[in-house]
C-alpha atoms as one frame of an Amber mdcrd trajectory, in Angstrom:
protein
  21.839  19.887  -1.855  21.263  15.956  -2.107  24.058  14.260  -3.866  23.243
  12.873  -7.412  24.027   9.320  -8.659  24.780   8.349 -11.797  24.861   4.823
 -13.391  28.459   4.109 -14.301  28.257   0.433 -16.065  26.431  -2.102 -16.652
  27.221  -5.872 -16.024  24.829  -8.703 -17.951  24.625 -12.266 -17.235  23.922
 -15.004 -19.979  23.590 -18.221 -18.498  21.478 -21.218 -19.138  18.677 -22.384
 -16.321  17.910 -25.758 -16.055  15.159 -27.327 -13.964  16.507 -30.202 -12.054
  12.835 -30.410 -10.242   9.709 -29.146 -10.299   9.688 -25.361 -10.907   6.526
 -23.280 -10.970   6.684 -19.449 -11.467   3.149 -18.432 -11.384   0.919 -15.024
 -12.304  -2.031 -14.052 -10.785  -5.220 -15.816 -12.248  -7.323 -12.518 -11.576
 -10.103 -14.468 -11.464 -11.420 -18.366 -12.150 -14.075 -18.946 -14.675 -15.248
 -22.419 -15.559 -12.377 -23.974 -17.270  -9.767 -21.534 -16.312  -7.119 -21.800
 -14.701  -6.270 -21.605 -10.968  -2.213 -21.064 -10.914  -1.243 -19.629 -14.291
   2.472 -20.069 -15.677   4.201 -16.592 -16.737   4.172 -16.310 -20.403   5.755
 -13.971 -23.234   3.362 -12.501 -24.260   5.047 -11.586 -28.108   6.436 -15.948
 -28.184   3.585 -17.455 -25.778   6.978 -19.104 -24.263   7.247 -19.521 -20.503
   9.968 -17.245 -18.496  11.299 -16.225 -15.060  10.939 -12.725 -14.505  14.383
 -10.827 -13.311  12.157 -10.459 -10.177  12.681 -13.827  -8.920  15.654 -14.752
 -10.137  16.784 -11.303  -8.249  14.859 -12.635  -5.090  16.610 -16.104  -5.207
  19.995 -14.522  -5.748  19.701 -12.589  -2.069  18.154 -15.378  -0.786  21.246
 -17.302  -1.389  23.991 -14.600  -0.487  21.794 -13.922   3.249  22.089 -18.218
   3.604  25.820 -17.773   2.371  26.604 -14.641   4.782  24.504 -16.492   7.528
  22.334 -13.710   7.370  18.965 -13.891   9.651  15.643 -12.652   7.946  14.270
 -10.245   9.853  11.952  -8.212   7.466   8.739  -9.416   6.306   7.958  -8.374
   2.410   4.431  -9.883   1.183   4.612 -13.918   2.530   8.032 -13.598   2.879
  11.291 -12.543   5.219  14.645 -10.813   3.845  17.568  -9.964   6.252  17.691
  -6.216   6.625  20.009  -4.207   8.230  18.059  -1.714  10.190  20.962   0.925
  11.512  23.403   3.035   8.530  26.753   1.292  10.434  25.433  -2.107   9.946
  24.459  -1.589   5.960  27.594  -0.137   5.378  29.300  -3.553   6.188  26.308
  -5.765   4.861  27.314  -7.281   1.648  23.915  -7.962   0.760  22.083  -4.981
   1.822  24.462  -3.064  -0.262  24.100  -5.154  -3.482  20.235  -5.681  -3.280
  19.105  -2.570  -0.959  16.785  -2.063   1.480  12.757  -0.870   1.923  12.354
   2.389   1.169  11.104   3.415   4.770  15.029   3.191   5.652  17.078   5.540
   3.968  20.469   5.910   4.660  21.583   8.450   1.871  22.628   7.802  -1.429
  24.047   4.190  -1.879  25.400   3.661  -5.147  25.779  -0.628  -5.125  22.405
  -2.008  -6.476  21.377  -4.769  -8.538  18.435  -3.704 -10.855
């Protein structure tokens, strides 16, 4: 029977992000009419205010950590690369495979560490 895993706490962050350069988080146009536009900024949609999705702030974070750890990327997600530890003995020492995960395709049995 496969082990069950329950969330057991929660931590939040509140911090304040300022852009010291340019910064562009962009949507998907979908498709360019005359006058649209070509690189669309992510909006609220209930305040019309611009926002970085927990996605890439999430992204940036492991980012980081893999630079910090000296971590080399070897998996390619979409147009990028994330280090990935591809054997169980190597996750279980991998400080950020165990906070951020790994694809899908490699399971290594319940792992209770991730950041959502």
């Amino acid at each position: 029977m496969a082990q069950k895993l329950w969330v057991r706490g929660r931590v939040f962050l509140s911090y304040e992000l300022r852009a010291l350069t340019g910064l562009h988080i962009g949507g998907s146009a979908g498709g360019i009419a005359i006058g649209g536009l070509d690189n669309p900024v992510i909006r609220d949609p209930l305040t019309n205010r611009p926002y970085v999705p927990g996605s890439s702030l999430k992204g940036k974070m492991r980012s980081l950590l893999e630079k910090h750890y000296g971590k080399e990327p070897n998996w390619r997600i979409a147009r990028t690369f994330i280090h990935v530890c591809e054997k169980g003995e190597e996750y279980r020492k991998c400080e950020v495979c165990q906070v951020f995960g790994v694809p899908a395709e490699l399971d290594y049995g319940n792992t209770p560490t991730r950041l959502l």
